[in-house]
Every structure is written in structure tokens, then in C-alpha cells.
MIROVO-357665 format. One line per field, with one value per residue (C-alpha): z, x negated, y negated; residue in one letter. Coordinates in steps of 0.1 Angstrom, whole numbers, plus 2048, in hexadecimal, padded with zeros to 3 digits. Layout:
# MIROVO-357665
c3 <- c(Z | ...)
c1 <- c(X | ...)
c2 <- c(Y | ...)
code <- c(a | ...)
//
This chain:
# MIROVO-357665
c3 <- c(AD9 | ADB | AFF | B10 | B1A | AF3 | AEB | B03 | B05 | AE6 | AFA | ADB | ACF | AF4 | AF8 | AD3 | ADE | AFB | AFB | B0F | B26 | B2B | B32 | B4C | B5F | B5F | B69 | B85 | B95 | B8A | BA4 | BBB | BBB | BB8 | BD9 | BEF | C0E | BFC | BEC | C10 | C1E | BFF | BFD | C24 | C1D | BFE | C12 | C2E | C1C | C0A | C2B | C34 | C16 | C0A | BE6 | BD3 | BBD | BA2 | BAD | BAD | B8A | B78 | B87 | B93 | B85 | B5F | B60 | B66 | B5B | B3C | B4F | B61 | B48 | B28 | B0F | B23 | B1D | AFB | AF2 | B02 | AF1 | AD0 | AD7 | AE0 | ABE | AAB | AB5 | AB6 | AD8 | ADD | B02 | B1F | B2B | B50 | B66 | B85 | B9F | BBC | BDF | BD6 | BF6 | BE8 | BCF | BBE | BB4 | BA6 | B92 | B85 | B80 | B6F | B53 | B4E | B4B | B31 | B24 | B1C | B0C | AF1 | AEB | AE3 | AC9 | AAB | ABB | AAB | ACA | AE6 | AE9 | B05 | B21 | B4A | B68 | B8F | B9D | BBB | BA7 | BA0 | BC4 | BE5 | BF1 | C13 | C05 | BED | C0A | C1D | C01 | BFB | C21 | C25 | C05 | C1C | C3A | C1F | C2C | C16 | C0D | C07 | BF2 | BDF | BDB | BCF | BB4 | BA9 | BA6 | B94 | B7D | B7C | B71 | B57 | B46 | B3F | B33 | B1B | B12 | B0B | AF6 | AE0 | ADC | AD2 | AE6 | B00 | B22 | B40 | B62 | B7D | B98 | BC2 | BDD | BEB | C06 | BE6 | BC7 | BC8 | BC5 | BA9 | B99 | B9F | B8F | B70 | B69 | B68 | B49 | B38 | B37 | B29 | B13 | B07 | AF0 | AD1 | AD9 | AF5 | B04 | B29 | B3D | B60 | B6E | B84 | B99 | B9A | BB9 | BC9 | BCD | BBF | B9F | B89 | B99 | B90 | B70 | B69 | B74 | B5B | B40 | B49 | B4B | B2D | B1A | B29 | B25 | B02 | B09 | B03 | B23 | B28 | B3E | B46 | B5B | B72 | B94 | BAA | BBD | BDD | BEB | C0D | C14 | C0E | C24 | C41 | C40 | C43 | C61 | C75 | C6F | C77 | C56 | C3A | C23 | C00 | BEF | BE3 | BFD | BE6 | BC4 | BB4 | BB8 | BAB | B8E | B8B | B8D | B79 | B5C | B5D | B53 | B3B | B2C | B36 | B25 | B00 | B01 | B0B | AF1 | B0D | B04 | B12 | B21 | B31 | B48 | B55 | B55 | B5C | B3C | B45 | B40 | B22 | B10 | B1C | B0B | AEB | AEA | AF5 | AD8 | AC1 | AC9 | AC9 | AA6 | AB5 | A99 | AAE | AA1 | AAC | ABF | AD5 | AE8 | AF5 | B0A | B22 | B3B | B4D | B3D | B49 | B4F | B3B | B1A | B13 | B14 | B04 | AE6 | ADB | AE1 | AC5 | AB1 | AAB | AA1 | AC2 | ACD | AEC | B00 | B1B | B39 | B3E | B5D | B60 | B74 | B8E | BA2 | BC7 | BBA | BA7 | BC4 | BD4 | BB1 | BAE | BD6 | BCC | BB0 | BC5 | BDD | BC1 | BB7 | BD6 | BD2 | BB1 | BB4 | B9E | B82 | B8A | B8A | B66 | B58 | B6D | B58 | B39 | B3C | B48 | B27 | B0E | B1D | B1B | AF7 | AEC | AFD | AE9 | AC7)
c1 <- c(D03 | D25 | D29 | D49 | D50 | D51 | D65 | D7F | D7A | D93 | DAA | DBF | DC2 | DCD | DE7 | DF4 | E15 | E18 | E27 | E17 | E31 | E2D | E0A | E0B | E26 | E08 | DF2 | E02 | E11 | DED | DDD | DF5 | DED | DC6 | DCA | DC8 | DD6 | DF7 | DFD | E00 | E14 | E2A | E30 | E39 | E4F | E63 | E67 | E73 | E8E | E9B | E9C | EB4 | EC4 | EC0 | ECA | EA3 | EA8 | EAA | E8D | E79 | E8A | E7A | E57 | E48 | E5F | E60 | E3B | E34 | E53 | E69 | E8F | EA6 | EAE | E9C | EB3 | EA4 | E84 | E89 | E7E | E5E | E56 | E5E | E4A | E27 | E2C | E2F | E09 | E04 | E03 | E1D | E34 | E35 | E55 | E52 | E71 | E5F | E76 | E64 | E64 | E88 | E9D | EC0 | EC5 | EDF | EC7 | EAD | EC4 | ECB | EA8 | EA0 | EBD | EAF | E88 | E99 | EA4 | E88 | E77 | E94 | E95 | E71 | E72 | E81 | E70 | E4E | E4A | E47 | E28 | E2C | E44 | E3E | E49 | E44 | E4C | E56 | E76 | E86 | E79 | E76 | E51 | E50 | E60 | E42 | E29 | E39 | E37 | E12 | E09 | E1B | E32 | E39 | E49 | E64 | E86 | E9F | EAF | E8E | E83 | EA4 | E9E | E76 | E86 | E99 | E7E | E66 | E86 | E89 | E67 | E6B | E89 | E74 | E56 | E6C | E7D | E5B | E53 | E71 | E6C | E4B | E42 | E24 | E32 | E19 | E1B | E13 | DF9 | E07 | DF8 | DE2 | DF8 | E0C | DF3 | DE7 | E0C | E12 | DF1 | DFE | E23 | E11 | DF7 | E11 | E25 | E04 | E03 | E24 | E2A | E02 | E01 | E02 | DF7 | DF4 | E14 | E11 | DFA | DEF | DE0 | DBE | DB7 | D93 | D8D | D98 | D74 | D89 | D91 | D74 | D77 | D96 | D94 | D76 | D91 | DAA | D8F | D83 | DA7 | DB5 | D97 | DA3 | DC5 | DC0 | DD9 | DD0 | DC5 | DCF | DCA | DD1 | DB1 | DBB | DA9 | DBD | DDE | DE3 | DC3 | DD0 | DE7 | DCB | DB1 | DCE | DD9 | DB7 | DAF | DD2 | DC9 | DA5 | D9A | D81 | D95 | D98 | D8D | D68 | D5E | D52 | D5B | D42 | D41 | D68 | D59 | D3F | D5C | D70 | D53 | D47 | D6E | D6B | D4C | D5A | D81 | D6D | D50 | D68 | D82 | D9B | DB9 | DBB | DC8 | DB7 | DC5 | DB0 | DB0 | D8B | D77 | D5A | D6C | D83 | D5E | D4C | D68 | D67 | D42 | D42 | D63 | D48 | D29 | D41 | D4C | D71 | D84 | D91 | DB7 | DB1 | DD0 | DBE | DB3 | DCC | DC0 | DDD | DE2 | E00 | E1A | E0D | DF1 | DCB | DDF | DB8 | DAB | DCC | DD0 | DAD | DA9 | DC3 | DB8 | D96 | DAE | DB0 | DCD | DDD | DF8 | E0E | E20 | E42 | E52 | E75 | E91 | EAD | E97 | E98 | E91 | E71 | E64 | E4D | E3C | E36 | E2D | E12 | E06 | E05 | DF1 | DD9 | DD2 | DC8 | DA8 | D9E | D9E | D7E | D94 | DAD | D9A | D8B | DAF | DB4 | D99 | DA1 | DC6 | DB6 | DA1 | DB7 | DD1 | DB0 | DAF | DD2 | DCF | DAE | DB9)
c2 <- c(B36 | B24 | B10 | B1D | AFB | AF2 | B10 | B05 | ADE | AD7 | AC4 | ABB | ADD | AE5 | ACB | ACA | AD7 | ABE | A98 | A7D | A81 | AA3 | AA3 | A83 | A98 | AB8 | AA1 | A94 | AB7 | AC3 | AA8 | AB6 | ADD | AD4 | AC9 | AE5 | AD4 | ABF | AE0 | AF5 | ADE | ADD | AFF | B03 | AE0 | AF2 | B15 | B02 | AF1 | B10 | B25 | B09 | B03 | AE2 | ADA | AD6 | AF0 | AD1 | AC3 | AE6 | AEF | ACC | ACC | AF3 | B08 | AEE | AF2 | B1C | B29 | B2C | B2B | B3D | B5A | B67 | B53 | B33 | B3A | B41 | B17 | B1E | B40 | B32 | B14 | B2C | B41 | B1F | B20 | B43 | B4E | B6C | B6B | B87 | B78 | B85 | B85 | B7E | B88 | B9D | BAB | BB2 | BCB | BCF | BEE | BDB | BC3 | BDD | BE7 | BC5 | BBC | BDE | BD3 | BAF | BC1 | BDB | BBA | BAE | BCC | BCE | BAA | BAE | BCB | BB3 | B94 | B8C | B74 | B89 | BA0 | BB0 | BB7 | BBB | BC6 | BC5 | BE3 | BD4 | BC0 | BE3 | BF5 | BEC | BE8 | BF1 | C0F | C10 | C0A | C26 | C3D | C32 | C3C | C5D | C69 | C89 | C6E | C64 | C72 | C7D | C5D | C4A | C66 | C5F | C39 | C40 | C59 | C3D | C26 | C40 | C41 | C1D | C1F | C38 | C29 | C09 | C18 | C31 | C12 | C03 | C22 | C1E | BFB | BFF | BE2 | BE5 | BE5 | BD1 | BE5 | BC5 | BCC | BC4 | BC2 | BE3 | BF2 | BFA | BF9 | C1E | C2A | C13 | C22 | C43 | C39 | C25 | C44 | C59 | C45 | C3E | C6A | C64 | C47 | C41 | C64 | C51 | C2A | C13 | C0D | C0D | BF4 | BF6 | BD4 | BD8 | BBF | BB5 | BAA | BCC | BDF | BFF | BF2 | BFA | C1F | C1C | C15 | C2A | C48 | C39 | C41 | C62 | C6C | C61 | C73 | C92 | C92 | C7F | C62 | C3B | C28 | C06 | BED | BC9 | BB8 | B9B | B90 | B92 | B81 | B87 | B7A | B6C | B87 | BA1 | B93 | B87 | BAC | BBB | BA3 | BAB | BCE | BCC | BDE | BD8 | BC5 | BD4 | BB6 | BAD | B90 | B79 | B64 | B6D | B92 | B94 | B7D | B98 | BB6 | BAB | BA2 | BC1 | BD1 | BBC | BC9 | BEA | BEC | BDC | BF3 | C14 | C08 | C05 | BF4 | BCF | BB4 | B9F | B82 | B67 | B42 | B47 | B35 | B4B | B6D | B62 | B58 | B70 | B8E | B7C | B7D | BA4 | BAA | B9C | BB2 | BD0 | BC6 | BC4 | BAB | B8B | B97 | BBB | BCC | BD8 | BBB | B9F | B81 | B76 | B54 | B49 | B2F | B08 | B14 | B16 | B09 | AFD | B26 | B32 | B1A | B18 | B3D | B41 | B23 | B3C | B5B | B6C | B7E | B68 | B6C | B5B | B6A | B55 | B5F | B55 | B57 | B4B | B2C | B38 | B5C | B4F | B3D | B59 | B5B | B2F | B31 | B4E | B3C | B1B | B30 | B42 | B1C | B0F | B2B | B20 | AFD | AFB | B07 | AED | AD4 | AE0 | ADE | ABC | AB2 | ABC | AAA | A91 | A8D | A95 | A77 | A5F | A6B | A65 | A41 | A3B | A46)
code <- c(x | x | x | x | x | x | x | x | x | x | x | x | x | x | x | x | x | x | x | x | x | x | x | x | x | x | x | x | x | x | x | x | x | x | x | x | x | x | x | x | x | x | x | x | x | x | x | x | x | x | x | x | x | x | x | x | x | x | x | x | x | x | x | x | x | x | x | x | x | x | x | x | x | x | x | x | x | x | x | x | x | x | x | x | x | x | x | x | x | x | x | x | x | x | x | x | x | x | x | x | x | x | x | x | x | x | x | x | x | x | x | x | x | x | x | x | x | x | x | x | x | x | x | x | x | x | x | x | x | x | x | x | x | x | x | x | x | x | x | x | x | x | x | x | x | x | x | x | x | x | x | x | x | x | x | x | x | x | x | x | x | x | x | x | x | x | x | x | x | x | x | x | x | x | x | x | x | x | x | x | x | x | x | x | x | x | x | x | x | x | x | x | x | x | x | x | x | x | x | x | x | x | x | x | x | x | x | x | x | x | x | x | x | x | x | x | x | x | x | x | x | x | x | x | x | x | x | x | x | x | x | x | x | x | x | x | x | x | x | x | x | x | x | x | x | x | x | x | x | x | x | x | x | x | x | x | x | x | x | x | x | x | x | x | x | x | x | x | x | x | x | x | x | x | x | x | x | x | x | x | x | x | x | x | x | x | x | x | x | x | x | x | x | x | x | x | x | x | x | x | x | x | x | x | x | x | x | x | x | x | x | x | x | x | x | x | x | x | x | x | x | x | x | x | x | x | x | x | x | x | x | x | x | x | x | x | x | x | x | x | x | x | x | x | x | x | x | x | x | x | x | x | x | x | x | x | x | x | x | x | x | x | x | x | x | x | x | x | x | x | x | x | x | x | x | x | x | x | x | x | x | x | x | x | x | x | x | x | x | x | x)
//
């Protein structure tokens, strides 16, 4: 049996695509993040000096927001997306703009998103598009509507029928495209109406093909329910399920919550047992013929669904399966994953700097929890500089 560490040791295969420069810069903001305390006080540091305006949105544009994201607006990221396809790996560009409050900015967001989706029909690049439902609706809105939808007065009920049409006119702009749309998972004091909203344009749009996603977060200990509800559903109402699988990212917010609030916290308590969960969708989506995509920078799961596409007699190229990782991240799971013929795919968020900081402080956050994996793709830098400088 092949060694996972083999599959995804090829550090020149990983770094092709990277100058020497390029990769001494990872390495050094790398270092950085892989140290859980320089990155807390980092983040507080940078939050602090936008609250009072100081002029670093330079200094944040050529380090975090160079290395995980493609630009300001789609046409920016454009370099970076052709870039990935030179190699193979298709783009989800993802304007990451959340926990938005004005309407006029919904609206906004919902036209760039749309954006997106039609740039993507007669661009070979892109393989799917995404949304956050909380860049086009307001979440405590969401939350409220998740607690009590009868509590809504009349002019919240207005703004959650705009949202659901929000919703509607991406997805049918999805459908038209004929480009698969990615419905991001939030955080659970809004997830089940989101469930609720993406089920109900899965009915729609997923008569014919996969078109719609919903994203289940593993570490929730509702999620394989969940998504054993998706199944049974979509058998009897004979549309394609579909599903994205990620672990989780709102770790700290989940737990903090749960303890102000003195309830069981809706996460599983341990790594291991999210590692376990989110396995066994794995096994589950393949062996169910669930549509998938599966995002994780997690060696173990990316191995362990190419072994379980291969037992199932699923083609490494099939449509039906698409690994996914974040842009400046994993570039050793996502390029040798496509070296082998797998289908591979990388989010690139994008958009104004200050407005894309809650998703960099999140995925500052989310690294701080997994240093183990940082450390592997410290190491893996690391080597393929020592390489270079040896050959």
C-alpha cells in the first residue's frame, strides 16, 4: 500500500509553480502562524489598528491577504486562477465578504456572487462557485428566524423573503449556468436555517444533476444525521444530493457560546472523534454515490477518499467527486493530488482588504488548532528550499 506521506511528500511537484522567493516569504509568515501565541497577539495587534484606522492595509495586502487570497475583485484574481489551471487545478473564486448588516450591501454582494457564476459558464477555469449566506442576509436576522420563524414581525419577514430570494436568484443563476453552485456552512445558531434554505434549492435545481451543494461540518455531532436525511430524501423525491464535507470553522466561537450559555456544545469534544466523523462521510457520500466535495487539508482524509474512489471503482477524473483546499494553503495535497489524475480544486476568496479580514482572522484562528498540520507544511517548505539549494 502506497504511504500517504509518499503520496504527498513530492515537494517539487508541490512547489513547481513557486520561485525561491516566493517560497522563503511562505516560509517565513508560515513560522509565524505555526506559532499559536505570535499569531493571537497578531491578530488582536492588526484588529486594533484598523478599529483605529491606521494606514496597514499595504502591509496586510503584500503578506496575509498575497498569500490566501487572489485580490480585491474577480478580474484580480484572474492571474492566480489562470496560474492553478496551467497545472490543472480548477478555482472557486469565493468573494468572502460576511456578517454583512446594511441591505444595500446585500444587494451588492449578491451582484458580484451572480458575477461570478456567469463568469464561470464560458471559463474552463472555475469549477465551481460559492456563497455565504450571511454576505447577502443579515445573521442575527437568520438566528432569529432559526429560534422562532413565527416571532418575525412583518418587516423582518419582508427582509427573510428577500434573502430566500437572494438565494433563489443565485442558485437559478447557477442552474442556467450549468455551473455547480457551493452553499457555505456558519456557525450553528444559524446552520439549520441555512439547511432548510439549501434543501429546499437542491428540490429545485438537483432534478436533472448536481447543482446545488450544502457544506456539513464534521465536527457538529448532527452532521452525519444530517446527511443521512439528505440521502433518504433525495431517494424519495428523486433529485441528486450533494454535499461539500469540511470540519468545521468556527471552533472557538462554538465552544465560547456553549459555555456563556451553559449548554452542551454542538461540537464532538475531541480531534479525533471529528477525524472519525468526518471519515466516515467520507466512506458514506462514495459508497451512496453522493455527489462530492470534499475539503480538507487533512492528508489522512484526502488518502484515505482516493483509496475508498478506488475500491468503489470510481475513475480518479470522475465528476462526481472533487477534492478541494484553500488558496496558500496544502499546495503539497492539491498539486500532487492532480499530478495522479484527481479532480482538485482551490477556493480563492477575494475581495476589498478590511472586508476580507474576518475570513484571514478565522483562518488565523482555525490554524492555531491544527498546528500539527502546520508544522507538516513547515516542513515540507522547508525541504523543498534545502532541495533547490542542493541541486
Amino acid at each position: 500500500m502506497i504511504n500517504k506521506h509518499f503520496f504527498f511528500g513530492d515537494t517539487f511537484t508541490a512547489f513547481e509553480n513557486k520561485t525561491d522567493n516566493e517560497l522563503r516569504k511562505m516560509n517565513l509568515l508560515f513560522t509565524f502562524i505555526g506559532v499559536p501565541e505570535l499569531t493571537k497577539i497578531g491578530t488582536f495587534l492588526i484588529k486594533t489598528l484598523l478599529k483605529l484606522n491606521f494606514p496597514i492595509k499595504k502591509i496586510i495586502k503584500a503578506t496575509l491577504f498575497k498569500q490566501f487570497c487572489g485580490g480585491e475583485t474577480l478580474e484580480e484574481c484572474q492571474d492566480s486562477i489562470n496560474q492553478l489551471y496551467k497545472a490543472g487545478i480548477k478555482s472557486i473564486p469565493d468573494y468572502s465578504v460576511e456578517g454583512e448588516s446594511d441591505e444595500k450591501n446585500f444587494i451588492n454582494n449578491t451582484k458580484i456572487i451572480v458575477q461570478t457564476i456567469t463568469s464561470a459558464a464560458t471559463n474552463h477555469s472555475i469549477g465551481f462557485a460559492v456563497f455565504k449566506i450571511t454576505g447577502i442576509g443579515s445573521a442575527s436576522l437568520l438566528e432569529k428566524a432559526q429560534e422562532n420563524m413565527a416571532a418575525l414581525n412583518e418587516k423582518e419577514l419582508m427582509a427573510m423573503e428577500r434573502i430566500q430570494y437572494r438565494i433563489h436568484s443565485l442558485c437559478e443563476a447557477a442552474f442556467s449556468a450549468n455551473i455547480p453552485l457551493l452553499i457555505d456552512a456558519e456557525e450553528s445558531w444559524i446552520q439549520q436555517i441555512i439547511d432548510k434554505l439549501a434543501l429546499q434549492m437542491m428540490q429545485k435545481f438537483n432534478k436533472h444533476k448536481p447543482i446545488i451543494y450544502n457544506t456539513y461540518q464534521m465536527y457538529k455531532t448532527d452532521s452525519f444525521a444530517n446527511l443521512t436525511y439528505l440521502l433518504d430524501l433525495s431517494r424519495k423525491e428523486f433529485f441528486f444530493p450533494a454535499a461539500k464535507l469540511v470540519r468545521g470553522a468556527y471552533m472557538e466561537k462554538e465552544r465560547s457560546r456553549a459555555e456563556a450559555r451553559q449548554t452542551i456544545s454542538p461540537i464532538h469534544a475531541t480531534k479525533e472523534k471529528t477525524d472519525d466523523a468526518y471519515n466516515d462521510a467520507l466512506s458514506y457520500c462514495i459508497q451512496n454515490k453522493i455527489a462530492l466535495c470534499a475539503g480538507t487539508h487533512n492528508e489522512e482524509s484526502n488518502f484515505l477518499l482516493t483509496q475508498l474512489m478506488e475500491k468503489n471503482h470510481y475513475s480518479p477524473n470522475t465528476d462526481k467527486v472533487y477534492f478541494a483546499q484553500l488558496y496558500g494553503m496544502s499546495d503539497h495535497i492539491s498539486f500532487n493530488l492532480v499530478k495522479k489524475g484527481y479532480n482538485v480544486t482551490k477556493y480563492i476568496p477575494f475581495g476589498p482588504v478590511q472586508s476580507v479580514m474576518p475570513y484571514l482572522f478565522r483562518r488565523a484562528e482555525e490554524n492555531v488548532s491544527v498546528t500539527k498540520q502546520m508544522g507538516r507544511e513547515l516542513e515540507l517548505i522547508r525541504e523543498e528550499l534545502k532541495r533547490r539549494k542542493n541541486s
